[in-house]
N, C-alpha and C positions, 0 to 999 in steps of 0.2 A: 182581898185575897192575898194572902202570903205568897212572894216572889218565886218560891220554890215552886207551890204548886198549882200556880199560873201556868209555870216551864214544863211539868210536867204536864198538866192538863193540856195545853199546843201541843203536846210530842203525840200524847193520847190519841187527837184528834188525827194527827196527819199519818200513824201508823195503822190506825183504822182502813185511812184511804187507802194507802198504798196496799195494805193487805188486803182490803177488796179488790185491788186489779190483780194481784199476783196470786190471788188461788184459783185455782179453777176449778174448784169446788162449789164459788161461791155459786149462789142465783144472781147475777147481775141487775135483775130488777127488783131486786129484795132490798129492805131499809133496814140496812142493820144499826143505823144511827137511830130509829122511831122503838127499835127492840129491846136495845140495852137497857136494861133495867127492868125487863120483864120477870114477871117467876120463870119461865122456861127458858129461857136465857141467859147460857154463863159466860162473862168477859174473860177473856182470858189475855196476860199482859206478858210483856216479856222487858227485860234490862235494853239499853241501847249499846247493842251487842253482836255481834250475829250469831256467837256459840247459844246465848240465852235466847234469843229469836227461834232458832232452829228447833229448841228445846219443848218452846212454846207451842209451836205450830205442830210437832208431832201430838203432843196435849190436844191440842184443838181439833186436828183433823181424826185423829182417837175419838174425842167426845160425838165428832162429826157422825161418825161413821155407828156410832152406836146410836145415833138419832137424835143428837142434841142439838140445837142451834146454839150455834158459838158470835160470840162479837167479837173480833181482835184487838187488842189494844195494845199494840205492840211498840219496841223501843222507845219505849220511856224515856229513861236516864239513868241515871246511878241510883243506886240503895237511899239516901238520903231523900231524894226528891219521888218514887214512884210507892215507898212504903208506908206514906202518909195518906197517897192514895187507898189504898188497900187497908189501912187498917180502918179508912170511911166507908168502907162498903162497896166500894165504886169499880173492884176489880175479884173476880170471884176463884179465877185460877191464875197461878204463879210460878213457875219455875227456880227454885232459890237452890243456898248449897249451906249446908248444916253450919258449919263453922262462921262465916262469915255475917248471916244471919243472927244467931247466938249471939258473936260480939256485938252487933249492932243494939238489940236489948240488956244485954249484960256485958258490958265492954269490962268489967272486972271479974267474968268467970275463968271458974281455975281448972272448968273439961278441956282436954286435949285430942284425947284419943274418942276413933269414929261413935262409937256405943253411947260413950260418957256424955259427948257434945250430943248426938242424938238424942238421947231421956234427957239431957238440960232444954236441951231447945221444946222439945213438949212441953214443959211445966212454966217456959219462958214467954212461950207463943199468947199473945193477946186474947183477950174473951172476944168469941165472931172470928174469929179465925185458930185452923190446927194444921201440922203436916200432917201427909199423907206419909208412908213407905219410904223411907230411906232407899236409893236406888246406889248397887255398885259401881254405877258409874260416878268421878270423880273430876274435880275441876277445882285446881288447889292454886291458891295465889304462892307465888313466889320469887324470892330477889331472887334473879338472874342479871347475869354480866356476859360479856364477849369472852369467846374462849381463847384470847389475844390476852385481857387485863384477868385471867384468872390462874395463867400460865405467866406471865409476868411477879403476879405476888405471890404464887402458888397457895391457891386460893379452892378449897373445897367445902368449905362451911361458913356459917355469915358472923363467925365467931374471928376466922381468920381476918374479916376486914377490920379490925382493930392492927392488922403488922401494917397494914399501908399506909403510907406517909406522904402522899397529895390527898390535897383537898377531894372530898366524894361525894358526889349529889345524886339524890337518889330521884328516879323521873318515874310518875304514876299519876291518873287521874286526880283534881284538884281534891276530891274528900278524905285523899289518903293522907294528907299534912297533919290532918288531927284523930286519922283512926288511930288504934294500938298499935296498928304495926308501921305505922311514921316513920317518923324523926326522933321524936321521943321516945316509942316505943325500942328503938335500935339503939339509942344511948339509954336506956335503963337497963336493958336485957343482955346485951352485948357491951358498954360502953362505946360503941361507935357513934361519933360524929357526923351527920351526912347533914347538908343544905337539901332543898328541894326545888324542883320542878317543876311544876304541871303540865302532864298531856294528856288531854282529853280525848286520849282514842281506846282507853282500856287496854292497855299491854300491846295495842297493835300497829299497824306498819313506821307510825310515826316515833313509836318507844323504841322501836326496835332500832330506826333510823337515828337516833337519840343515842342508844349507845354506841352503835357503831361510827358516828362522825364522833364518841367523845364529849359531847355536850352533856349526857350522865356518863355513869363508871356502872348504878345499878339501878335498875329496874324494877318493877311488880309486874309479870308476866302470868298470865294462866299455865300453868301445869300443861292441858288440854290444848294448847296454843299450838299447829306443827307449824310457826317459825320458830317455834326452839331448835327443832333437828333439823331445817330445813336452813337456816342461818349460823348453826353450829355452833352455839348462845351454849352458857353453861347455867345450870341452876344452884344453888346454892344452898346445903343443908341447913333448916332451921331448926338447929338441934335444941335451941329455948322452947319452942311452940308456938315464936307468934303469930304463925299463922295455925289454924286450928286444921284438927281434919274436915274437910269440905267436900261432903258427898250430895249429887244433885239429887235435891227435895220438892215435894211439890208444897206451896204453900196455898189454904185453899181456906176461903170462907166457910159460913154453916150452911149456905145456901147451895153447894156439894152433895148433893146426897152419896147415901152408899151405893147406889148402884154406877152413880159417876165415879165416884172416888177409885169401885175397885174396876173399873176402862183404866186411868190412871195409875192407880197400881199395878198393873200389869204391865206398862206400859215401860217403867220404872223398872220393875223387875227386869225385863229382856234388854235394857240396853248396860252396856259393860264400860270398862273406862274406854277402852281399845273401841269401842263403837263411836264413844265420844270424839275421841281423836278422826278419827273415820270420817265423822260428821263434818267436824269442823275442816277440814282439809278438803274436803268436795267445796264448800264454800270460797275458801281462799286461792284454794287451785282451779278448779270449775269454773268460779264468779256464778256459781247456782244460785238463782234465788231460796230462799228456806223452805218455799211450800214443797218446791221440788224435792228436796235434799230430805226433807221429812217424808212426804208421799214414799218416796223410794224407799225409805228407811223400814215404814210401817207393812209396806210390802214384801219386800223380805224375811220380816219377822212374822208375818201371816197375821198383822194386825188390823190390817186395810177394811 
């Protein structure tokens, strides 16, 4: 078995678990390891995340509630290691976000804007799998710096980091080295220079720890992150495009019927960017587990 999705496959496993104790929805004497792969049973997975977790579980406790049995398969890993999964069949709902997606199959397309990347990515998306409904809500990678070194170079677009004249490393999970929006990608687009880093936490407390001790200068943050406003980080216009627009999608096998799809679509519909943020913020201030954070969420929206 290729290394990757070994790593993935363990992550599968142990997000299972943990999300059979953490919902209380579940039936505790239910096998939902004997089910997976049933016809009537959709997996549903999530990134090793907690924005993309929380995304997942309101998907799931949705499906739940309209009488589905769900298996969770949640916190994977990065794009690289849980999309090989899913294009074998092995995971049937996904939480994704247009743009970054897209690159990943077409790392040389020329959509930018929400619509364009939207109808690329349907014509992009693999046979056995399609999105569902592009949802308003949004969750956009982007360099962000301390608002200490963006006020030192006066610094408002990532066009400007070509005027600074120390060395600049840029800190993001290890797959970012060779996406398009890299190293390379920032000296062909911009001509900036940066080394890199690796932090394996997705833009979070350690990235953010990263630039604030100085050890990077910039970062790949979620958009959707509130330690941007909460640590008073600044973001960095990507007035090139390499980052794409990036509206959260659901990504979903054939094994989705239409009447699953449109619980999901609807689901999609009702949440906003600002819900996004909302979300994510109960988790990192709260310390909410996501089944919570989602229950709550679908209950206010009269989705329950």
């Amino acid at each position: 078995m290729h290394p990757a999705r070994h790593l993935a496959r363990t992550a599968v496993l142990t997000g299972t678990a943990l999300a059979l104790v953490a919902c209380a929805t579940t039936d505790p004497l239910s096998t939902t390891g004997d089910a997976a792969g049933s016809d009537d049973v959709l997996a549903v997975g999530s990134q090793d995340y907690y924005s993309n977790e929380i995304l997942a579980e309101v998907y799931a406790q949705a499906l739940e509630a309209s009488g589905r049995t769900v298996d969770r398969q949640l916190r994977i890993g990065q794009r690289e290691a849980y999309l090989p999964e899913i294009e074998a069949g092995e995971i049937d709902v996904f939480p994704e976000y247009t743009g970054p997606v897209l690159q990943y199959w077409q790392p040389e397309t020329e959509a930018r804007l929400a619509d364009d990347v939207y109808a690329a990515l349907q014509e992009a998306t693999p046979d056995g799998l399609r999105v569902l409904d592009q949802s308003p809500a949004t969750d956009q990678d982007s360099y962000t710096v301390t608002r200490a070194f963006a006020e030192e170079w006066d610094l408002t677009t990532v066009a400007d980091l070509a005027d600074v004249t120390v060395p600049l490393t840029l800190g993001g999970n290890s797959e970012g080295l060779d996406r398009p929006n890299g190293p390379d990608g920032l000296k062909k687009a911009y001509g900036v220079d940066v080394a890199f880093t690796p932090i394996e936490d997705g833009g979070g407390p350690l990235t953010v720890k990263a630039l604030q001790d100085g050890t990077v200068q910039l970062a790949i943050i979620y958009t959707a992150d509130p330690s941007i406003a909460e640590n008073d980080l600044v973001t960095l216009e990507d007035t090139a495009g390499l980052f794409l627009a990036s509206h959260v999608v659901p990504l979903v096998s054939d094994r989705v019927d239409d009447d699953a799809a449109a619980v999901i679509d609807e689901v999609s519909a009702a949440m906003s960017a600002a819900d996004l943020v909302a979300l994510n913020a109960r988790s990192v201030d709260e310390q909410l587990p996501a089944a919570t954070i989602a229950a709550d969420w679908l209950a206010e929206k009269g989705l329950d």
